[in-house]
C-alpha positions as CSV (number, residue, x, y, z in Angstrom):
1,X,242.8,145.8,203.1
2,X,241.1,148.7,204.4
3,X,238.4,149.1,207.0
4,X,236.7,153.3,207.6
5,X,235.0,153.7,210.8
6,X,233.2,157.1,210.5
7,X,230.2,158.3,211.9
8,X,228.0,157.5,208.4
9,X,228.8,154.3,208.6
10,X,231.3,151.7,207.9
11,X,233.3,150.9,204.5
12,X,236.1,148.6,204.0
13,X,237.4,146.3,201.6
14,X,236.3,142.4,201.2
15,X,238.5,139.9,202.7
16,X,241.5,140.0,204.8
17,X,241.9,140.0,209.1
18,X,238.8,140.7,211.2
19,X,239.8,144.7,211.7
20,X,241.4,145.2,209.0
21,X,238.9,144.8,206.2
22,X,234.9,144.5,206.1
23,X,235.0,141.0,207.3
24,X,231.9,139.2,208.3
25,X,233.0,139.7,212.2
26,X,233.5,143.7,211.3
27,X,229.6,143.4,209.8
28,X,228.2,141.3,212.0
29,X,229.7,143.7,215.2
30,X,228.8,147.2,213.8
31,X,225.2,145.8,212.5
32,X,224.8,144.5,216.3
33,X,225.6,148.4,217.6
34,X,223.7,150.1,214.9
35,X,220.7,147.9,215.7
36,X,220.9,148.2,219.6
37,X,221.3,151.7,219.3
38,X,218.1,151.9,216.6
39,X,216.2,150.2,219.4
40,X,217.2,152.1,222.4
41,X,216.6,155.3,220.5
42,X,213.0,154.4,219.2
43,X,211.8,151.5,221.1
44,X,211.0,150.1,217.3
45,X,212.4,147.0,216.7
46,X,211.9,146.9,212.9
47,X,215.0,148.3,210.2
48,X,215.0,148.4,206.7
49,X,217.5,147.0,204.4
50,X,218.3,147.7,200.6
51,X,222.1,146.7,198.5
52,X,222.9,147.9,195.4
53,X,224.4,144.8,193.0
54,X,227.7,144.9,193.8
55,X,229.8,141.5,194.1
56,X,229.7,140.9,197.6
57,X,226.3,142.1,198.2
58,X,224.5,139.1,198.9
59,X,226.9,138.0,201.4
60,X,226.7,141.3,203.7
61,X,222.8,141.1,203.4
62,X,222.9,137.9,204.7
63,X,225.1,138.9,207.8
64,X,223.3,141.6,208.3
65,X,220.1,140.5,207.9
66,X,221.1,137.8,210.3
67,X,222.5,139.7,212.8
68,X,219.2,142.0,213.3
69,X,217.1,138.5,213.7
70,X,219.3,138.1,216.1
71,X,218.8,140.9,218.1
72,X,215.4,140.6,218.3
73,X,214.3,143.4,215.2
74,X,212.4,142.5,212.3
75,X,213.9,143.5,208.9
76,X,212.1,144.6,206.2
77,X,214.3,143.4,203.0
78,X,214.0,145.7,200.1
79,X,217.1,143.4,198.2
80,X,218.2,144.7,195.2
81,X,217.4,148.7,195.8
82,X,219.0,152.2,195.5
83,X,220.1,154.7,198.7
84,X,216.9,156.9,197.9
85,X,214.4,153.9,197.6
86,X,215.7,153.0,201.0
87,X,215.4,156.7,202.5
88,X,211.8,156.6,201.1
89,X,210.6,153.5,203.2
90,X,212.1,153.8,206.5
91,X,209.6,156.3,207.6
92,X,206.8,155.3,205.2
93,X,207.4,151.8,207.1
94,X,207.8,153.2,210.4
95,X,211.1,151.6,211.2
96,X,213.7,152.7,213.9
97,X,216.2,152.9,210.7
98,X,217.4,151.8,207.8
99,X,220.9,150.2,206.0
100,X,221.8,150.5,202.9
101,X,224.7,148.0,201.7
102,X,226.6,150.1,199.3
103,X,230.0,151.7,198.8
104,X,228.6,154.3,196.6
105,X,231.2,155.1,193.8
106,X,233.9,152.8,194.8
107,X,235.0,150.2,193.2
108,X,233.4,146.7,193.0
109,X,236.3,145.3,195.9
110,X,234.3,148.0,198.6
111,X,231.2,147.6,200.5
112,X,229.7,150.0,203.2
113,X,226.9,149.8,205.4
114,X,225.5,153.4,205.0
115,X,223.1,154.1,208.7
116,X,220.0,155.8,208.4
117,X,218.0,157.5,211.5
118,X,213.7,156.9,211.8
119,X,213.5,159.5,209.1
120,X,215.0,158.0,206.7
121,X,218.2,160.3,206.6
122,X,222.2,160.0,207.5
123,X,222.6,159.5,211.5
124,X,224.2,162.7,212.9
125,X,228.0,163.2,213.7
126,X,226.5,162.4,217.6
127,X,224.9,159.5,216.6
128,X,227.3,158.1,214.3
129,X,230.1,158.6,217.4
130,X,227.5,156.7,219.7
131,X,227.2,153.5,217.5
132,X,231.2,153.5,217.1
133,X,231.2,153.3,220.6
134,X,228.7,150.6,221.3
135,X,230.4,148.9,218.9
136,X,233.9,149.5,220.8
137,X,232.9,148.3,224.2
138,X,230.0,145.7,222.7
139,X,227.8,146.6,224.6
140,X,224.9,144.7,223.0
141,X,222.6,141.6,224.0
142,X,221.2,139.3,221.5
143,X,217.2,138.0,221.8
144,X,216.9,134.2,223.1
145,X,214.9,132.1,220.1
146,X,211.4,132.8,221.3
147,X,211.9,136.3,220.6
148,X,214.0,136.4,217.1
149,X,213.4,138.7,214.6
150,X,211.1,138.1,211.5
151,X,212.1,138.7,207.8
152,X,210.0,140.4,205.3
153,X,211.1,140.6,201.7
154,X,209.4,143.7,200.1
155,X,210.1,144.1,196.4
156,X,206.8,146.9,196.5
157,X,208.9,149.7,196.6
158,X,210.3,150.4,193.2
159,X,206.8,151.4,192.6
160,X,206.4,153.3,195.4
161,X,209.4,155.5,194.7
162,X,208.7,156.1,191.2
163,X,204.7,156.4,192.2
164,X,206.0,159.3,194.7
165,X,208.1,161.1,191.8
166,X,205.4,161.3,189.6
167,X,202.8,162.7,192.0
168,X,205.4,165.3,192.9
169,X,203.1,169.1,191.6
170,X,206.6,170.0,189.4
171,X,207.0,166.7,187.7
172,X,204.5,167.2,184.5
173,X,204.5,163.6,182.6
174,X,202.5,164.9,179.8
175,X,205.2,167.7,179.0
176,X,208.1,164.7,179.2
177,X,206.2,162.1,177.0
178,X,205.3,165.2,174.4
179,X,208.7,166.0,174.2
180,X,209.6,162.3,172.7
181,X,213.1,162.0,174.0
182,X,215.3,159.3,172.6
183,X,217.7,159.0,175.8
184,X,220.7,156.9,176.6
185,X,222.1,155.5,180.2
186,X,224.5,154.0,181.7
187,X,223.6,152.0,185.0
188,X,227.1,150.5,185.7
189,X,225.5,146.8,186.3
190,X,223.6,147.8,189.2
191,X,220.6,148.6,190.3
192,X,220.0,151.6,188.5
193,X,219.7,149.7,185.5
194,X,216.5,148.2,187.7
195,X,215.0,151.6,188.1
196,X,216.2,154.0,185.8
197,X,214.2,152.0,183.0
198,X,211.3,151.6,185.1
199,X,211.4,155.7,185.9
200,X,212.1,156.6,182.3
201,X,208.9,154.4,181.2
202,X,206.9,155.6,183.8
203,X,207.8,159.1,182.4
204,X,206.6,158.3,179.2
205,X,209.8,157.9,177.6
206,X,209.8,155.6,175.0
207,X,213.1,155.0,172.9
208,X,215.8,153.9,175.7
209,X,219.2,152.4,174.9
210,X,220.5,150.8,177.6
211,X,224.0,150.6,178.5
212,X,225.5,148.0,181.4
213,X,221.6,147.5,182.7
214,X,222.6,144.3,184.0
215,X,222.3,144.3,187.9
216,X,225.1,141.8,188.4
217,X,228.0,143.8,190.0
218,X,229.9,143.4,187.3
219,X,231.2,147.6,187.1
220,X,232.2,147.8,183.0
221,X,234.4,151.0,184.5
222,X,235.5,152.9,187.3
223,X,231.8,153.4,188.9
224,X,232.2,157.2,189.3
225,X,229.9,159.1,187.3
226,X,232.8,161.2,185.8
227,X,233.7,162.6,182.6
228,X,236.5,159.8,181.9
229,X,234.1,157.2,182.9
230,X,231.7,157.9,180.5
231,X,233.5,157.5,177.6
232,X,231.1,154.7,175.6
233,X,227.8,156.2,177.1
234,X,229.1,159.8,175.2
235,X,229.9,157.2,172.1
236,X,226.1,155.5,172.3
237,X,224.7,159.4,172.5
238,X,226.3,160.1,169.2
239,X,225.3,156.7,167.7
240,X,221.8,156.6,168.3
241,X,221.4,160.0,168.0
242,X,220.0,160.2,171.7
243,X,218.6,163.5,172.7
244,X,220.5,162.9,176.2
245,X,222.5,160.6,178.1
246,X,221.8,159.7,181.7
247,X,224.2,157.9,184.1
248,X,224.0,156.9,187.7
249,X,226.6,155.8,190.1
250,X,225.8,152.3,191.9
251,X,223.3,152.9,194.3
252,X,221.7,155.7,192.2
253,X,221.9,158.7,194.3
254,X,224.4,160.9,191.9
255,X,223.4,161.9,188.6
256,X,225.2,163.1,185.8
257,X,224.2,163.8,181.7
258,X,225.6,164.0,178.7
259,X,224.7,166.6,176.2
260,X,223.2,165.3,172.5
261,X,226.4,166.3,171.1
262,X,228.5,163.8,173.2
263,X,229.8,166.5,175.4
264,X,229.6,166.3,179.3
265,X,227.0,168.6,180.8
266,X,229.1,168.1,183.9
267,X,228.3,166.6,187.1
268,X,228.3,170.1,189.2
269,X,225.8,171.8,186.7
270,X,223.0,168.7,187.9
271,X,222.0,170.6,190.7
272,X,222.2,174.0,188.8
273,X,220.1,172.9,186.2
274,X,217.6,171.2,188.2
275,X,217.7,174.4,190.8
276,X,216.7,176.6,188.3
277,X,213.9,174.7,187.2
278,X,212.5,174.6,190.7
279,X,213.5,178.0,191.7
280,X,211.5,179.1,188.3
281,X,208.3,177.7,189.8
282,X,208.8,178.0,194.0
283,X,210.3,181.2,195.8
284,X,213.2,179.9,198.3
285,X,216.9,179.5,199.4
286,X,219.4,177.0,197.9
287,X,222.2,174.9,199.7
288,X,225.1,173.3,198.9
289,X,228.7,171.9,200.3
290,X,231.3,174.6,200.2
291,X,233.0,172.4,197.3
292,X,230.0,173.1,194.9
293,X,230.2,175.3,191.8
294,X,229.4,179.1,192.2
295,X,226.9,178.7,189.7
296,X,224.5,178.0,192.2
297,X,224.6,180.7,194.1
298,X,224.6,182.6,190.7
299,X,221.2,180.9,189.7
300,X,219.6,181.3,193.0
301,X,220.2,184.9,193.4
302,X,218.7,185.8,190.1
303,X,215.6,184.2,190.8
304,X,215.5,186.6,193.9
305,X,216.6,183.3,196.5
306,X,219.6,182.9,199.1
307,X,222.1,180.6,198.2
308,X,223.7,179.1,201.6
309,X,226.8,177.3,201.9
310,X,227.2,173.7,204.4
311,X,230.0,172.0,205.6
312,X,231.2,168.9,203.0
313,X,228.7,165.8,203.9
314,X,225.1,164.9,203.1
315,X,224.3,165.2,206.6
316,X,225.5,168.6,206.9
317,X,223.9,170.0,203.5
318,X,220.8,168.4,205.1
319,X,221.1,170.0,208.3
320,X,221.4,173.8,206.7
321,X,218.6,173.1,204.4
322,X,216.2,172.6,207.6
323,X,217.9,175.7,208.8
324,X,217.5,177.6,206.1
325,X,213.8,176.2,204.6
326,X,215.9,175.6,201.3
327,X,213.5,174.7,198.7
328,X,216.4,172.8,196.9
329,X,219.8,171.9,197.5
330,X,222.5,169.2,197.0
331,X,226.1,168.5,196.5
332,X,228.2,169.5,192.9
333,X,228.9,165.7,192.6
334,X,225.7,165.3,191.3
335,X,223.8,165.0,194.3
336,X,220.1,166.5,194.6
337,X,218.0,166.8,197.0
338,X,214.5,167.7,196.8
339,X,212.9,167.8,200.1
340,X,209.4,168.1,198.7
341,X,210.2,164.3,198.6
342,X,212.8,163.6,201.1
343,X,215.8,164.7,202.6
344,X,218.5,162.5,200.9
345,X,220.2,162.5,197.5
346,X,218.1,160.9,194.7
347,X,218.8,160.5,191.8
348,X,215.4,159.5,190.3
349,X,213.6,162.6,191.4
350,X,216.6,164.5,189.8
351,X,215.9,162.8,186.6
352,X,211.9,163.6,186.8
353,X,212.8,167.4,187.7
354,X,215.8,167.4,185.1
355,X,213.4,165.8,182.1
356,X,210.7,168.1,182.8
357,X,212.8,171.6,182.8
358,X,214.3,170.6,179.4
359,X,210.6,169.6,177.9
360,X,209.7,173.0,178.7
361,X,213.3,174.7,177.8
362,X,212.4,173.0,174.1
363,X,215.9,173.2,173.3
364,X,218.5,171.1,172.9
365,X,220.8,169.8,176.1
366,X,223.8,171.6,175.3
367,X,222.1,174.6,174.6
368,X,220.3,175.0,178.2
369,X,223.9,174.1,179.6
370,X,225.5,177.1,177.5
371,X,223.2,179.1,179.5
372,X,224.2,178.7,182.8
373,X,227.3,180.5,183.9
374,X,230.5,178.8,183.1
375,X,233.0,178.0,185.9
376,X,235.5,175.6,186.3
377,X,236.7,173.7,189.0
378,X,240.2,172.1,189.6
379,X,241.5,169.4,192.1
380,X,244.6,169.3,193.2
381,X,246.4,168.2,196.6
382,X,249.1,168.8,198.3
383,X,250.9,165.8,200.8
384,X,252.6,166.7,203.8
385,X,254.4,165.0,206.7
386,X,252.8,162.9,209.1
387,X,253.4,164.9,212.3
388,X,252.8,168.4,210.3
389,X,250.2,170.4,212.1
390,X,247.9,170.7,209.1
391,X,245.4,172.4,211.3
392,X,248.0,175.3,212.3
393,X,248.9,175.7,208.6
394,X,245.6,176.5,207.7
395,X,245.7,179.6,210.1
396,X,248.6,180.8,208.6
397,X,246.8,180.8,204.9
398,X,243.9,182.6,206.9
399,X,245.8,185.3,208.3
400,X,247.1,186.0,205.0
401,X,244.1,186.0,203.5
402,X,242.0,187.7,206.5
403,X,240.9,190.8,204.2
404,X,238.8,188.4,202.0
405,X,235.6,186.8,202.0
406,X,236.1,183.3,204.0
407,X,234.5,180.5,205.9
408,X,236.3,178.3,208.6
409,X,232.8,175.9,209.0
410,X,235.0,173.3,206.8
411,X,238.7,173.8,206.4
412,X,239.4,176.9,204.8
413,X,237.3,178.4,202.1
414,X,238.3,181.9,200.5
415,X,236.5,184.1,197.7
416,X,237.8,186.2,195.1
417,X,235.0,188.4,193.8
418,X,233.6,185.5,191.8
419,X,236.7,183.2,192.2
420,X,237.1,180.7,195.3
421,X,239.7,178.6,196.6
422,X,238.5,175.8,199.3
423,X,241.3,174.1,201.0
424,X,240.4,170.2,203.4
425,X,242.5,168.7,205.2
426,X,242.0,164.7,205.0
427,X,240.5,162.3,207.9
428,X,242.7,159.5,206.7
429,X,245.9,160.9,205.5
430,X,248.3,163.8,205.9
431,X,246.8,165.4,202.8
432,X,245.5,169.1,202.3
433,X,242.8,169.0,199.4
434,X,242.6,172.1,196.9
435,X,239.6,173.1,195.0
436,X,239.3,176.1,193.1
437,X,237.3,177.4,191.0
438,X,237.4,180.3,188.1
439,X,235.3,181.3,185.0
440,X,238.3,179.1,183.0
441,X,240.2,176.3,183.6
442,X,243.6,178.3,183.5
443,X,242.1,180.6,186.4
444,X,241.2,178.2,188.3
445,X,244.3,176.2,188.3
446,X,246.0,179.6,188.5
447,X,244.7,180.0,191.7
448,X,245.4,176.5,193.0
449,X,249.0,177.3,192.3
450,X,248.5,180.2,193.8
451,X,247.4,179.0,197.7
452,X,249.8,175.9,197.1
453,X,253.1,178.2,196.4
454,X,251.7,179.9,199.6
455,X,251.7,176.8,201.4
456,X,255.1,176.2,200.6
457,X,256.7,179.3,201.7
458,X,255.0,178.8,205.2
459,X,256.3,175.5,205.3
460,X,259.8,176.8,204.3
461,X,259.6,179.8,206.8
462,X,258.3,177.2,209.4
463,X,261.6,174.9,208.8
C-alpha cells in the first residue's frame, strides 16, 4: 500500500491501514484540511468536485462529498468529469476551490484528490504545505446540522467546456468539418470517452471509431498515453483507414496522436505542433518544464518568440507562463496549456487547436510531424544508497560541467549546443533521474551514458 502526501494533493493506493494507503479516514482527514483552508482563505464556502471513472471513484466522491457537507461548504458535483472541465468551473462557479478525484495516468488500484485554488488552478507549493499541516495537527471544526452543506449535481458542464473551445477566435469549425477527418481514439474507459466524442461532434467530425469509450474504470492497458500503450489504437488507424488517432489519459488532460500511417506522432511533439499553430497566428513567448523536447524552443524562436524554461510541475510551468505572458505553453507529456482558456492542462482545447492546424496544413499527419525538428529523448536512472548525499553529487556534475550552458531551478539541467542532459533527483526514493536528449536516439543515450559514467567515478573517488 502506498499513501503520497505532496503539496498537489494526495495519492495512494485503495485499501490497506489508515496511513498507509488512501483509506476513507486518509480522505475524509485531508478533504476536512483542504476544505477549512478553502474557507479561511476565501470566506466561500462552496467547492467543486469532478472524478474521472476509475474503480473506486464513487466511493471517494462519496467521502468526500460528505466530508465538505460536513464542514459546512456546499459542493457543486460535476460526477463523472475530466481535470480541465473542473478547472473551467471553479471560477466560472465562484467557488473557494475545486477537487478533482483522479490519479491521472496511474493505474486503476490509485486514486488522488488533485486541490485546486479559486482560480481554478494547482494550489501553490505554500499552500499545498499549509493544508498538509492542517491536516497534521487537525486543526478543523465541523458545522452542527442546522448549518450543513448543500449538494448540487451539475452535469451542465460538458457543454460548457466544449461551448468555451469552440468560441475560442483560433478554433475555426468550418475548416475542421471541411477537412472531413475519419479519426480514431482511445479513451481508456473513462471519461474521455464522455467528452472526446461530444468534442469531436461538436467539431464537425463525423466518422469516429471509438476505442475503450466505456466510462467504467475498467483501463484495457496501462492508462499512460505512451507509445507501448497504444498498440490496438495504432492497429484501428490502419484498419479503418483513420486520418488520425487521438488518445487521452483518464482524466483527459494529456494528449497524444497517432499518425495515419500507424506511427506515433509522439507525446512531446503535442505541444510543438499545437505551439506552432498558435505562434503562426499570435506573437509571444513559449514555456515548458526543463524535461520537454528542444523542439519547442526551436519552433518558438523561428516564429520570432522566447522560449522559457520552468521547473518540473504544472504549477511551476503555470507560474513562468504569468511571468513571462507566454501565449502558449505545457509539459512534453502531452500537456497543453492554452491560457486564452485557462491555466491548466486540457486536453480538449488541445484537440480543437491540434484539428484546426492540420485542416489548414492540408497534409497528411505524418507529414506535418516530419516537419518539425527531430530529437529524441531517453530515460534512464541511476539508484543510489539511502544515506548518499544526492544533493552534493549533483554539485560535483556541476563543477565539471561549469563551462556549459546550465540551470540549477530543478536538479541539474546542462546543454550541449543543441544537445541537453537533465538530471532529478527523486522525492520518494534515492534515485537520480536522467533525461537526455539528441537529434538520434544513439546520441541521446550516448549522452546519458555519458553523465552516468561521470556519476560513477565521483562516487568511486568519493569511496
Amino acid at each position: 500500500m502506498t499513501l503520497i502526501k505532496s503539496i498537489s494533493g494526495i495519492r495512494g493506493t485503495i485499501g490497506g491501514a489508515a496511513g498507509e494507503g488512501l483509506t476513507p479516514l486518509d480522505i475524509v482527514k485531508f478533504t476536512s484540511a483542504y476544505g477549512s483552508w478553502a474557507v479561511k482563505r476565501t470566506g466561500i464556502k462552496k467547492i467543486v468536485v469532478g472524478r474521472d471513472a476509475r474503480l473506486s471513484g464513487s466511493m471517494v466522491n462519496n467521502l468526500v462529498i460528505g466530508t465538505l457537507q460536513g464542514l459546512g461548504i456546499d459542493v457543486i458535483d460535476l460526477g463523472l468529469s475530466t481535470t480541465p472541465t473542473v478547472e473551467v468551473a471553479v471560477p466560472d462557479e465562484k467557488a473557494a476551490g475545486g477537487i478533482i478525484l483522479t490519479a491521472s495516468h496511474n493505474p486503476k488500484q490509485w486514486n488522488a484528490l488533485k486541490l485546486l485554488n479559486e482560480k481554478g488552478e494547482f494550489i501553490s507549493d505554500v499552500d499545498g504545505k499549509e493544508v498538509l499541516e492542517i491536516a497534521e495537527n487537525s486543526d478543523f471544526t465541523y458545522a452542527d446540522v442546522n448549518d450543513l452543506g448543500k449538494l448540487t449535481n451539475d452535469d451542465s458542464y460538458l457543454q460548457k467546456h466544449i461551448d468555451k473551445v469552440l468560441a475560442l477566435p483560433l478554433v475555426d469549425v468550418a475548416a475542421i468539418k471541411k477537412a472531413n477527418f475519419k479519426i480514431a481514439i482511445d479513451c481508456v474507459n473513462s471519461t474521455g470517452g464522455i467528452f472526446i466524442p461530444a468534442l469531436l461532434k461538436a467539431l464537425g467530425v463525423e466518422v469516429v471509431h471509438e476505442l475503450y469509450c466505456e466510462p467504467d474504470g475498467h483501463f484495457p492497458h496501462n492508462p499512460e498515453p505512451l507509445p507501448e500503450n497504444l498498440v490496438a489504437l495504432s492497429q484501428e488507424v490502419l484498419k479503418t483507414k483513420a486520418d488520425l488517432g487521438i488518445a487521452v489519459d483518464p482524466d483527459v488532460d494529456r494528449l497524444c496522436f497517432v499518425c495515419e500511417d500507424g506511427s506515433m506522432f509522439g507525446e512531446e511533439y503535442t505541444l510543438v505542433a499545437v505551439a506552432d499553430y498558435v505562434l503562426k497566428n499570435t506573437k509571444g513567448n513559449t514555456v515548458s518544464n526543463l524535461s520537454s523536447t528542444r523542439a519547442l524552443r526551436d519552433v518558438t524562436e523561428s516564429a520570432g518568440g522566447e522560449y522559457h524554461a520552468a521547473a518540473v510541475g504544472e504549477v511551476n510551468v503555470v507560474n513562468k507562463m504569468k511571468e513571462v505572458n507566454a501565449v502558449i505553453g505545457g509539459e512534453g507529456n502531452g500537456g497543453v496549456i492554452y491560457p486564452e482558456l485557462h491555466y491548466g492542462r486540457d486536453a480538449l482545447v488541445g484537440i480543437a487547436l491540434f484539428l484546426t492546424h492540420l485542416a489548414n496544413y492540408g497534409k497528411p499527419v505524418s507529414v506535418l510531424r516530419a516537419s518539425y525538428p527531430g530529437y529524441f529523448i531517453s530515460k534512464n536512472k541511476i539508484t543510489l544508497t539511502p544515506e548518499m548525499d544526492i544533493d552534493a553529487l549533483l554539485l560535483k556534475v556541476e563543477e565539471k560541467y561549469k563551462q556549459q550552458p546550465h540551470s540549477t531551478i530543478d536538479g541539474l539541467k546542462i546543454e550541449f549546443d543543441k544537445e541537453w542532459v537533465h538530471l532529478r533527483k527523486s522525492n520518494t526514493e534515492p534515485i537520480i533521474r536522467i533525461y537526455s536528449e539528441g537529434n538520434s536516439e544513439t546520441v541521446a543515450d550516448n549522452l546519458a551514458n555519458k553523465i552516468i559514467t561521470d556519476i560513477k567515478e565521483i562516487l568511486n573517488l568519493n569511496e
